[in-house]
N, C-alpha and C positions, 0 to 999 in steps of 0.2 A: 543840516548835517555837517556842512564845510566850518562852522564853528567848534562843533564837539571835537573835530580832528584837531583845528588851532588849538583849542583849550589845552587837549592830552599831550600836543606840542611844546605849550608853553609852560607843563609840568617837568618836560625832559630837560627843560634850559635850567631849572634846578638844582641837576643831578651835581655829581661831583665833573662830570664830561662834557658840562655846557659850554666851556672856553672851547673842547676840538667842535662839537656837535653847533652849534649856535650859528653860524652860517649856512649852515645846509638848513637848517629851521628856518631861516626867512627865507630862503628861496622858496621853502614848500608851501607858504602863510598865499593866503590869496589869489590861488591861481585856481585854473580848473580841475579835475578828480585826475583827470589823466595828466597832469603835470605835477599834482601832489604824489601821484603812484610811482612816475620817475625821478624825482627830489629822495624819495625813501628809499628806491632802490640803490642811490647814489649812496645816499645818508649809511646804508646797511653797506657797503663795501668799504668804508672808511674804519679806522682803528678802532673806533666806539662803538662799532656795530654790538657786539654785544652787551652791553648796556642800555643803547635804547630799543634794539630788539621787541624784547620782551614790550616797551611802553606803545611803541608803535601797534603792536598787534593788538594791546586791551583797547588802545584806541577805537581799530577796526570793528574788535566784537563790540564794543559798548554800541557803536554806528548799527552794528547789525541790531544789536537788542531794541535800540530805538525805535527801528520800521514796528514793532509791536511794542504796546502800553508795557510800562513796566508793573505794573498792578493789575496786569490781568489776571491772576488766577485770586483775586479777591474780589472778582466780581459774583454775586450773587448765581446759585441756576436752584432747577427745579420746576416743578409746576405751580400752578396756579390751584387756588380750589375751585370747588365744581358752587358756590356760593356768586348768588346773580344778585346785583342792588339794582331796581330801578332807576334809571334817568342814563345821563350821556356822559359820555369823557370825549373834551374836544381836543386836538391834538395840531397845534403850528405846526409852519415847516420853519426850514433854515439850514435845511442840507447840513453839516456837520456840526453842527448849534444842538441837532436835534437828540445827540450823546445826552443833553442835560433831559429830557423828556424823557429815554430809557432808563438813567438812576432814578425818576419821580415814579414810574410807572411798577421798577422793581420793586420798589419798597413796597407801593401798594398794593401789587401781587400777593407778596407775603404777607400782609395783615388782612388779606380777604376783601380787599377792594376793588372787585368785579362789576363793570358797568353792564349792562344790558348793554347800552350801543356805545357804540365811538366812530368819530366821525374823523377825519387826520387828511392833512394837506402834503403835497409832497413828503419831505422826511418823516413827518406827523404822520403820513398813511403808511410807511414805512416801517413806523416803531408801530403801530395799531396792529398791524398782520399779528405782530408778533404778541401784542398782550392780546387781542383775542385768543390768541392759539396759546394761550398761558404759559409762555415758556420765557419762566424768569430768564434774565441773561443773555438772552441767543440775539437780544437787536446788538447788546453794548458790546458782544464779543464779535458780532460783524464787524464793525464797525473798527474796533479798536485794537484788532488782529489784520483787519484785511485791508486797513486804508492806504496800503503803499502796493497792493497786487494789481498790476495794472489791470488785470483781468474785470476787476472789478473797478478801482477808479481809474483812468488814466488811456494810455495810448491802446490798449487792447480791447477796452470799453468800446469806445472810439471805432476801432475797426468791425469790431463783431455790432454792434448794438446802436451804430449812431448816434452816439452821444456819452456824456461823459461819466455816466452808472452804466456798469456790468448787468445788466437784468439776465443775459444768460449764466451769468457766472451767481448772481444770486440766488434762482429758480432752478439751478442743475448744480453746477459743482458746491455750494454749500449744502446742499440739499443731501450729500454723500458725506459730508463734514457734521453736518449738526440738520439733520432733517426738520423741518414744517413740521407739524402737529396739523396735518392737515386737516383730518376726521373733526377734530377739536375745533378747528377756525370756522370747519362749515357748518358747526352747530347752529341749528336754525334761533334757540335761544338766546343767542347774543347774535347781533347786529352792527356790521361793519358797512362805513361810506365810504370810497375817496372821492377826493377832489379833483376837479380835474376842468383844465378853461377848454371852451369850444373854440378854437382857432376863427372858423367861420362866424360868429355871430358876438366873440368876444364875452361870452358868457359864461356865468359858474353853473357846473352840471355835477352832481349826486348819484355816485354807483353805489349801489346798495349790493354788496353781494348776493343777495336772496332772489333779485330778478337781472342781476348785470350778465352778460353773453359770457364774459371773460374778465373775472374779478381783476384778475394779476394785470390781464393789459391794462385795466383800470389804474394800479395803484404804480404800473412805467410810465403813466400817460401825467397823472398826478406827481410825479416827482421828476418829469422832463423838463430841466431846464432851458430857458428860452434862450438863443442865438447860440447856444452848443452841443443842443441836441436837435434830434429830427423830432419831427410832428408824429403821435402813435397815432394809428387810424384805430378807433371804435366803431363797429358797426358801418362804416362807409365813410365816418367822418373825423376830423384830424384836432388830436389835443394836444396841449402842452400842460406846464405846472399850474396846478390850481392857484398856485398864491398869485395867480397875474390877475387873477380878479378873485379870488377873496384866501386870505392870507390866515383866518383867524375862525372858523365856521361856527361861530359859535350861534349867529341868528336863524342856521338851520337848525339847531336844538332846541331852541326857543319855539321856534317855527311846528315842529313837530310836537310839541305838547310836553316836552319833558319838566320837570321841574325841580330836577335836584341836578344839575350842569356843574362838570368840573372841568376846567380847560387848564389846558398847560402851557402855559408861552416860553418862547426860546431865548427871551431877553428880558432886562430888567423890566420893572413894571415904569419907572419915569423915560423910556428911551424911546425916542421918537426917528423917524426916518429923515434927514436933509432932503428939503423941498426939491424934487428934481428942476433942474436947468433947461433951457429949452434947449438947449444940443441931444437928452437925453429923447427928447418927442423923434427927434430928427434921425437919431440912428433908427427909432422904431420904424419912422415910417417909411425909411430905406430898408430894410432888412425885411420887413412882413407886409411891403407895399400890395403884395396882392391877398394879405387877409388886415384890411383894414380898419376891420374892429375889433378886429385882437390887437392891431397895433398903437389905438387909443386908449383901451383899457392896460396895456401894458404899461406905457407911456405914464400913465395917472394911477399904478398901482401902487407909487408909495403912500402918496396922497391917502390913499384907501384907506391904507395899511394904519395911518395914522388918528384916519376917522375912528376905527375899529377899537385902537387902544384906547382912546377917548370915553367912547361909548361903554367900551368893558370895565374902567375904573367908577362909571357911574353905576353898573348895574353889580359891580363887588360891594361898593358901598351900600346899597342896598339890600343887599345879600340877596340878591336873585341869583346869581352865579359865582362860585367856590374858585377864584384865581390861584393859582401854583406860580411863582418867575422866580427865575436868577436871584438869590439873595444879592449876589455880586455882579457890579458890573461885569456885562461877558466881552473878552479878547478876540477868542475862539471867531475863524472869520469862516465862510459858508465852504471853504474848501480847504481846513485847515489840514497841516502835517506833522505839526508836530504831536507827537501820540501822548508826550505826559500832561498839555493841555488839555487833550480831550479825554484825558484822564482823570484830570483833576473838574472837569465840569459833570462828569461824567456821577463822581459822589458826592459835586456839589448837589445834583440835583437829588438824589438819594437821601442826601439831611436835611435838604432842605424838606423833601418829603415828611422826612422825620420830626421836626421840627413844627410841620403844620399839622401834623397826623390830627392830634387832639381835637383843634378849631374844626377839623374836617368831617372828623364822626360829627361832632355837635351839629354842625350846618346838613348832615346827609339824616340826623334824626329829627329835626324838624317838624 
């Protein structure tokens, strides 16, 4: 944000009143918000004040507009149709990566690409609530409305919810913004998992809505990041994010009998994970030393991660399973802020949708 103000700065030094104004501009360049706020208050008591006036304030609002995508209201809504396809949609995470999974999932909304089940990891179980409960729109305008409310990411997350997602602020106060389709998600006709790693035994564990205690604690438990969030306890015992042991669930669709599997990854299809270092074993096994086989599989989860992508380009080629990725390399980092990236990934994956639509019926008529 501290560059949009330099930018709108370094538009005033243009004016015709750059010679008086252009010293109090560099005193305001690089310092912190509450030193830029008193450089302007200075800058506005000087001869030029109005002249830059005005530039200083569109500064301000543009900074405001920014906390929210500037293309939100050309985000898709609506429903879904009541049209079920046999087989799975598997869903990565990647925490704010997973924007590009909500433009794939809308498109498919609208053209009647209804799974029976889906199965979603972290952000992936995230975005999955929401196309089960068929409501075009409602992940990417979470998402790309609310990702500067601390409520939901940041220091209020934090206090209310241990950890760095808002689950009460997702599960109640959005809930009064843009409600769940609840009735709709708990259709017994489609079939939702999340993922979710067992803390104690370091193992991937399968909530199935249909017999889970508490779906939602399922899909906080599933998108808990590790070493900044707390452990959710299910049924007596303590999870984190499922991508700490498996990142990509696609051999539980396999596993299950499906046979027309579509998955959506959050990254290109050639991008692979940097071989963790052994300092990376060593924070594990200080930090979860007393759940130590959550701390080895955590430890070896890129490793996994990388296995998975391996194994998924063999079995696309094959055409046993319908791959969706990033036409583009993705930027966008798992806690990104800036809103016009996740903007712009957001209808990357939308076209990119689009774009595969065709290949996609052909492979689901098979």
């Amino acid at each position: 944000m501290k560059n949009k103000v330099t930018e709108s700065l370094d538009k005033i030094k243009e004016s015709s009143a750059s010679k008086i104004i252009s010293a109090g501009v560099e005193k305001v360049k690089d310092v912190s918000s509450s030193k830029v706020a008193s450089g302007i208050e200075k800058v506005r008591d000087s001869s030029a004040s109005k002249i830059i006036s005005a530039s200083i304030d569109a500064g301000r609002e543009k900074a405001k507009e920014l906390k929210v995508y500037s293309g939100i209201d050309n985000v898709p809504s609506g429903s879904a149709s009541d049209n079920i396809i046999d087989g799975c949609m598997v869903l990565e995470g990647g925490a704010f990566r997973g924007v590009y999974t909500s433009g794939v999932l809308d498109y498919l909304m609208q053209n009647g690409i209804n799974m029976r089940s889906t199965v979603g990891v972290s952000a992936g179980a995230m975005t999955g609530v929401n196309y089960v409960s068929g409501q075009i729109g409602r992940s990417a305008r979470v998402n790309l409305r609310f990702r500067h409310d601390s409520d939901y990411i940041g220091i209020g997350a934090i206090k209310k919810n241990d950890g760095i997602v808002g689950f009460d602020f997702l599960y109640n106060e959005l809930d009064k913004i843009e409600p769940l389709d609840k009735e709709r998600f708990a259709d017994p006709e489609r079939q939702f998992v999340a993922v979710a790693t067992n803390c104690l035994t370091g193992e991937v564990e399968y909530f199935d809505k249909a017999n889970c205690s508490d779906i939602y604690q399922a899909v906080r438990a599933s998108a808990s990041l590790p070493f900044v969030s707390k452990m959710v306890e299910i049924d007596g015992k303590p999870y984190l994010d499922g991508g700490c042991a498996c990142k990509i669930p696609y051999k539980w669709a396999i596993e299950q009998g499906h046979e027309k599997i579509i998955v959506i990854k959050t990254r290109e299809s050639t991008y692979r994970k940097p071989t963790p270092k052994s300092q990376v074993e060593k924070v594990c096994d200080v930090t979860y030393r007393n759940y130590p086989e959550f701390a080895k599989v955590l430890a070896k989860s890129d490793e996994y991660y990388n296995r998975e992508c391996d194994e998924l380009d063999e079995l696309q080629k094959s055409g046993r399973v319908f791959v969706i990725s990033p036409s583009d390399p993705v930027t966008v980092s798992r806690m990104e802020s800036d809103m016009e990236k996740l903007g712009e990934l957001y209808f990357l994956g939308y076209e990119d949708a689009k774009r595969n639509f065709e290949a996609l019926k052909e492979y689901l008529a098979k």
